[in-house]
N, C-alpha and C positions, 0 to 999 in steps of 0.2 A: 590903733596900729602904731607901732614902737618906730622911732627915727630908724636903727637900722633897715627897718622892714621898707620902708618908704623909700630912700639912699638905695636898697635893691632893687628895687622894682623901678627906680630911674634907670638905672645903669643896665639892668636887665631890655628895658622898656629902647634905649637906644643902641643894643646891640642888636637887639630882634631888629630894628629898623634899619639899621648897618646891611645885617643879614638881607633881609628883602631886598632892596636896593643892590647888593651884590648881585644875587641871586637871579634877578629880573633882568638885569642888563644881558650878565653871560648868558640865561637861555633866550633871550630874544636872541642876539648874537648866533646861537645856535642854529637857530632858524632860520636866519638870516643867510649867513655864511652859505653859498652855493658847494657844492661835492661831497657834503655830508652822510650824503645817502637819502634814504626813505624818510618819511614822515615816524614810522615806526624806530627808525633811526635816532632821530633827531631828538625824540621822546625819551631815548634809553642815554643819551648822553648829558639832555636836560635832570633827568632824576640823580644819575651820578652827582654831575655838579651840584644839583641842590641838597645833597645828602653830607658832603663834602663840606660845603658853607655852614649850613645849619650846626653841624658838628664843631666847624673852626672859629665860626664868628658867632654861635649863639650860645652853645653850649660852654664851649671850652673857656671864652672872655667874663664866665659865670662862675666860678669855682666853689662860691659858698651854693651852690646850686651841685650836691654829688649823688653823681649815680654810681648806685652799688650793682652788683650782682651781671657785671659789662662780658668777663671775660666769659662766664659762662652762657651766658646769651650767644657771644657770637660760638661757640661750641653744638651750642644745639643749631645754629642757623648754618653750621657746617655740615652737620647732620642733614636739614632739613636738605641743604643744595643738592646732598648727593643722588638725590633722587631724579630721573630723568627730566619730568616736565618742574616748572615753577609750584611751589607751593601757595595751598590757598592759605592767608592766616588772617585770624578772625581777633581781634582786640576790645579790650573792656575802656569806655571810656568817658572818665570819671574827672576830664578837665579839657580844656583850650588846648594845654601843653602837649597832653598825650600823642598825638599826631604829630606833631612839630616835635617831640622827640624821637619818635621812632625813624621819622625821617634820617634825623642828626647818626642814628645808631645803625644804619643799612649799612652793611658792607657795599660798596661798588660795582662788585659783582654778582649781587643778587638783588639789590633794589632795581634796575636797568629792566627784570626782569618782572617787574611787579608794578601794577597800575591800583588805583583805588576809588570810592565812590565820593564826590564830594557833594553835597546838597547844592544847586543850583545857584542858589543867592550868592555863594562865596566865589563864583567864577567872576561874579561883579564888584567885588571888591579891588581899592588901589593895590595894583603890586603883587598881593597874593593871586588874588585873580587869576591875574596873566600870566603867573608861575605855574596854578592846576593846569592851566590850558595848555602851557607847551611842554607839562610833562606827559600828558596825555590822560588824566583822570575821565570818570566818567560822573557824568552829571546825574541827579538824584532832582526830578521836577515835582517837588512836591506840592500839593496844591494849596496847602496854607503855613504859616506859619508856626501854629499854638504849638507849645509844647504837648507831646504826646499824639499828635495828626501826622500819620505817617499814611495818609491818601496821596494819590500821585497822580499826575496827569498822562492818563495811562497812553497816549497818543504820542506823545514827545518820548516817554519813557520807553515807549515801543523799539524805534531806533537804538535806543540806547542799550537796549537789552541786546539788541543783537549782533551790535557792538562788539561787548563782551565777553558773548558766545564765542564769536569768532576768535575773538585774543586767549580765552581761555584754550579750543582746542585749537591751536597754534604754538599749546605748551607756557604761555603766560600765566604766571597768579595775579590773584587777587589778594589787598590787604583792607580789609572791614573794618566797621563797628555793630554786630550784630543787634546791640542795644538799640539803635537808630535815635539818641538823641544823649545828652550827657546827660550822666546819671551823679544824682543828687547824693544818694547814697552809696557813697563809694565799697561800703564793704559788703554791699547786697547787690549780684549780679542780675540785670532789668532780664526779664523774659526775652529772650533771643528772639528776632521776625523771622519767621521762618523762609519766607522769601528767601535770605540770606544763604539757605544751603542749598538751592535748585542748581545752580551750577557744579557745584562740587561734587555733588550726588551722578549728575549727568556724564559726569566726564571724569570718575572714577579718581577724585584728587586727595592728596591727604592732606588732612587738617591739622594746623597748628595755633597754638593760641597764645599771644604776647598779653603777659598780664603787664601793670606797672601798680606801685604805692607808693603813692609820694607826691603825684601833680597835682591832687587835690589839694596838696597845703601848699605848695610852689604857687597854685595858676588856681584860686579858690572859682567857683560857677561864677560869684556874685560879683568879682573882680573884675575892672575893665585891660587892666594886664598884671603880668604872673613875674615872677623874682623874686618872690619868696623864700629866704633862707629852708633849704629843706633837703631831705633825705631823700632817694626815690628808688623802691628796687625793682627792677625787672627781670623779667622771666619769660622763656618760653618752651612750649611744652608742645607733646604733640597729642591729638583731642581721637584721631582715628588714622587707620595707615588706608583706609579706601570708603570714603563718603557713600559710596552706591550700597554698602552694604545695610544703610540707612532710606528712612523717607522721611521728608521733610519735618513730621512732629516730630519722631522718636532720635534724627538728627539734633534739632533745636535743645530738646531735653537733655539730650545725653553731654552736648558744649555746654551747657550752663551748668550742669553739676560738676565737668570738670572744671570747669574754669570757678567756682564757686570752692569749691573742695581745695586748690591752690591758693586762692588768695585769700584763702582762710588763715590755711599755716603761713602768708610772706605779712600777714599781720599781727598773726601771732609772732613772729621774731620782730616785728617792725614795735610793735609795744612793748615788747621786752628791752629791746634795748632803751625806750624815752625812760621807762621806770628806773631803767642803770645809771641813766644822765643826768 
């Protein structure tokens, strides 16, 4: 690894910590603060703030760190709003970063509106932790560790699922990783769990799908942190306008070919231009 790359991933390494630290305080704060409102309250104004930070203190303090393809993202996610209830969107995800950017990339007024699944262990984490927890994430108890064991502790998970349901038809989205675990091979989308589309199907939601290219060389699997001089483009597309019209295989298949079928051609232009540089 080259001295710049190193030099990034410090500076990267202590503005993500800046970030958390911001981040943690104002939503405990949130919490805190009596007249707020609801707990469901208190959730939608933790996600703002932490959409807000991550964009000003992790993103922005990174500039050899550039995301392409911004304006049109949020165009489709203008699109996506206009629709009555919250949109469910489902993500490819092929690093650390990926999540910690899309956060950074919510508008304010649609992330508030959107909860997401995080694997159990990371609620136990310093800092982050306590940040899933007061934005209101929903826990994922799985029962072991190994890559590729997506068994669940179907008892704890029970709750959770119901959860869910609830927030979902109360007009909330969901934002996923239907892969259920980071995929090593970024240009090959992992078989979607189909689990992943029971709710959408149920409650007649339209799906959209946030690709990105580019976090795998920013934020590599094997890395213990990301700040990687790199490109990264994103995109979002929409996968169906009513899930129910779907069951849960021919759902699964039909997300993975779009979403396989997109991030075909954002790497086909993504190697066109290394070969022009």
């Amino acid at each position: 690894m080259t001295l710049v790359n190193k030099l990034s991933q410090l500076a990267f390494a202590l503005a993500f910590l800046n970030c958390l630290l911001v981040t943690w305080m104002l939503t405990m704060m949130v919490h805190v603060v009596p007249f707020l409102g609801s707990r469901r309250q208190r959730e939608s104004y933790s996600i703002a703030i932490s959409s807000l930070m991550f964009r000003y203190l992790m993103v922005k303090p990174c500039p050899w760190i550039r995301v392409r393809g911004v304006n049109e993202l949020y165009e489709s996610l203008a699109e996506a709003g206009k629709e009555r209830a919250a949109p469910y969107i489902i993500a490819n995800h092929n690093s650390k970063l990926d999540s910690l950017l899309i956060t950074a990339l919510l508008p304010t007024w649609l992330g508030p509106r959107l909860r997401s699944l995080i694997k159990k262990a990371l609620f136990d984490e310093p800092l982050f932790g306590g940040i899933c927890e007061r934005v209101g994430h929903f826990a994922v108890y799985y029962k072991g560790a190994k890559e590729g064991e997506f068994g669940v502790n179907k008892e704890a998970q029970a709750s959770v699922a119901r959860a869910m349901d609830e927030f979902v038809a109360n007009d909330g989205g969901l934002l996923i990783f239907p892969e259920g675990q980071l995929n090593r091979n970024s240009r090959k989308v992992q078989t979607l769990r189909r689990g992943a589309f029971s709710l959408p199907i149920k409650h007649g939601k339209a799906i959209w799908a946030f690709l990105n290219v580019g976090c795998e060389r920013c934020w590599p699997t094997n890395s213990a942190i990301g700040g990687i001089p790199a490109n990264i483009y994103v995109k979002l597309i929409k996968v169906t306008d009513d899930a129910s019209a779907f069951d849960t295989i021919a759902l699964a298949e039909h997300a993975q070919q779009v979403m396989q079928r997109e991030l075909d051609k954002m790497y086909a232009v993504c190697d066109g231009e290394l070969k022009q540089a």
